[in-house]
C-alpha positions in Angstrom: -5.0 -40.1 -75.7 -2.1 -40.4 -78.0 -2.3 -39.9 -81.7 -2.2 -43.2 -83.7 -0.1 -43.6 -86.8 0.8 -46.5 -88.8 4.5 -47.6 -88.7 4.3 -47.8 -92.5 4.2 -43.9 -92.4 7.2 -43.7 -90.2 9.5 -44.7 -92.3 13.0 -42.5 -91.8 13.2 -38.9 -90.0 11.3 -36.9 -92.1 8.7 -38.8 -91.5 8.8 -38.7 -87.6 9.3 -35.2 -87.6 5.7 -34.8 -89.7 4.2 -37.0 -87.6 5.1 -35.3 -84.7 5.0 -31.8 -86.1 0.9 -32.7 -86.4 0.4 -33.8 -83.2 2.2 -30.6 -81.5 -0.4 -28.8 -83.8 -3.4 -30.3 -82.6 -1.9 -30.3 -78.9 -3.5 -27.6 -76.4 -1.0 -26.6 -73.8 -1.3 -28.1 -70.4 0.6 -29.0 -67.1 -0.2 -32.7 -67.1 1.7 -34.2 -69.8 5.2 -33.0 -69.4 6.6 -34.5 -72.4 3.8 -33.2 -74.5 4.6 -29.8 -72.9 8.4 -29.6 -73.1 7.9 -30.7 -76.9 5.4 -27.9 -77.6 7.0 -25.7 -75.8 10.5 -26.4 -78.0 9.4 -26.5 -81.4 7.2 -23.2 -81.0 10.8 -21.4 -80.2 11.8 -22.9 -83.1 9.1 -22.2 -85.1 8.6 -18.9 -84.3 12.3 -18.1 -84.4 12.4 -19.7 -87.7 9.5 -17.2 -88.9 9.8 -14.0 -87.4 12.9 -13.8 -84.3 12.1 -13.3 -81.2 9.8 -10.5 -81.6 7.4 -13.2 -83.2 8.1 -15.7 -80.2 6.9 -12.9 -77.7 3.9 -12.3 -79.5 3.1 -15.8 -79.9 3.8 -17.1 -76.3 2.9 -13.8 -74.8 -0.6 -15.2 -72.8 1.9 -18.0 -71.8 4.5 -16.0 -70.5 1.8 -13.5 -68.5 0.4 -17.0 -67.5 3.4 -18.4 -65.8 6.0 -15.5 -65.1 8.8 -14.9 -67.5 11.1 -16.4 -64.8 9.5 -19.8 -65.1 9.0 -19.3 -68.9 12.6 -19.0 -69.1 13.5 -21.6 -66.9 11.7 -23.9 -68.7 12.5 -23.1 -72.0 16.2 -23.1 -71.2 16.0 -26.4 -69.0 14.4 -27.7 -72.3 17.1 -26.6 -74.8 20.1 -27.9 -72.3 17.8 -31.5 -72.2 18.4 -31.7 -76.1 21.9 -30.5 -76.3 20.9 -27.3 -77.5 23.3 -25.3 -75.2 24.2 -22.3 -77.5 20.4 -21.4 -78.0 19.9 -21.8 -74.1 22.9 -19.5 -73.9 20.9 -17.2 -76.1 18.0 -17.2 -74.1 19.8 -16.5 -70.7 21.6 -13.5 -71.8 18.4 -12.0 -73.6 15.6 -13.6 -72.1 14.6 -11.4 -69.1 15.8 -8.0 -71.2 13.4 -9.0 -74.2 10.2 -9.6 -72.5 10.9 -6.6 -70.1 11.6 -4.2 -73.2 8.2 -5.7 -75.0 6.0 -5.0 -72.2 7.4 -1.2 -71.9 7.2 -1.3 -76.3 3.7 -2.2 -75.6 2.8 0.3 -72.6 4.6 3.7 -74.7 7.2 3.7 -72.5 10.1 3.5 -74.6 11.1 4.3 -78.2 10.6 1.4 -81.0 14.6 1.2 -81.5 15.8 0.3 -77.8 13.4 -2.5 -78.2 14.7 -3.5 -81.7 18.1 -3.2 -80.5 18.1 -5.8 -78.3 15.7 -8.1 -80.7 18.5 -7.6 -83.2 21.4 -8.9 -80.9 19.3 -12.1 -80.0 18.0 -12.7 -83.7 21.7 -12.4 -85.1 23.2 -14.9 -82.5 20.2 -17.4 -83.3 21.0 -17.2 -86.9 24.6 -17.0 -86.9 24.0 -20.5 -84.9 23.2 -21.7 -88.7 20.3 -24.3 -87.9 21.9 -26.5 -85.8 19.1 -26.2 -83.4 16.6 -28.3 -86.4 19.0 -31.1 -86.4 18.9 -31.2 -82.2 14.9 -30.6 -82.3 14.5 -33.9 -85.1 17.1 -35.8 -82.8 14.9 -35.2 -79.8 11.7 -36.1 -81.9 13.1 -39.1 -83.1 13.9 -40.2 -79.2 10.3 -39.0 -77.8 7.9 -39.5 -81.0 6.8 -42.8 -78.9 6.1 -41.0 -76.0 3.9 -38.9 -78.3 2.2 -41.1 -80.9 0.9 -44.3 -80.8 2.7 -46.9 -83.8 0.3 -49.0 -84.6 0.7 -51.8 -87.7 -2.3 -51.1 -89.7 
């Protein structure tokens, strides 16, 4: 069942991006609604990104990724990025992707040093933020398009 919010409260961008922002929050991850899915799955790399690199999106989608196979983590996460025209982040992600989650799980099991991990972290952080946020403006953009897909707009 979708969210309901008033149209009064919907006024410009901002406002969309709240409203949608608070449904993602409430959403628990499944396969049956894909545009709930590709949404949550989107603004958590951004988020994430946003508050602590990839390192942070690792450990936050970690049960995910072990859930699904990186491959198909990847694949949807860049398919997702290319549908909102954010193809230098997708770019990011193919390059990095597969070498980040392979270096975490052998951070995690001792079997290498800290720094070859935080290497490759670095190189993948510092192209995302030399990007300089255009990725927020294509995330609202795509939240603008899909918030009725999402949330219910009812008058009062």
């Amino acid at each position: 069942m979708k969210a309901k919010v008033k149209r009064k409260d919907l006024l410009d961008n901002n406002d969309i991006w709240n409203a949608v922002i608070g449904v993602l929050s409430e959403y628990e991850q499944s396969n049956e609604e894909k545009n709930y899915n590709e949404a949550y799955i989107v603004y958590h790399y951004y988020s994430e990104l946003e508050s602590g690199g990839h390192e942070s999106l690792l450990n936050w989608f970690q049960w995910y990724i072990e859930e699904v196979g990186i491959d198909s983590y990847l694949n949807e996460l860049i398919g997702i990025l290319e549908k909102i025209g954010a193809y230098d982040y997708a770019i990011i992600e193919k390059k990095y992707g597969h070498k980040m989650w392979r270096l975490y799980l052998d951070l995690e099991n001792a079997k290498i040093e800290e720094d070859e991990f935080y290497h490759v972290i670095g190189k993948a952080n510092d192209e995302y933020y030399n990007l300089n946020g255009k990725l927020e403006k294509d995330l609202e953009a795509y939240f603008v398009k899909i918030h009725t897909d999402l949330i219910e707009v009812v008058d009062d």
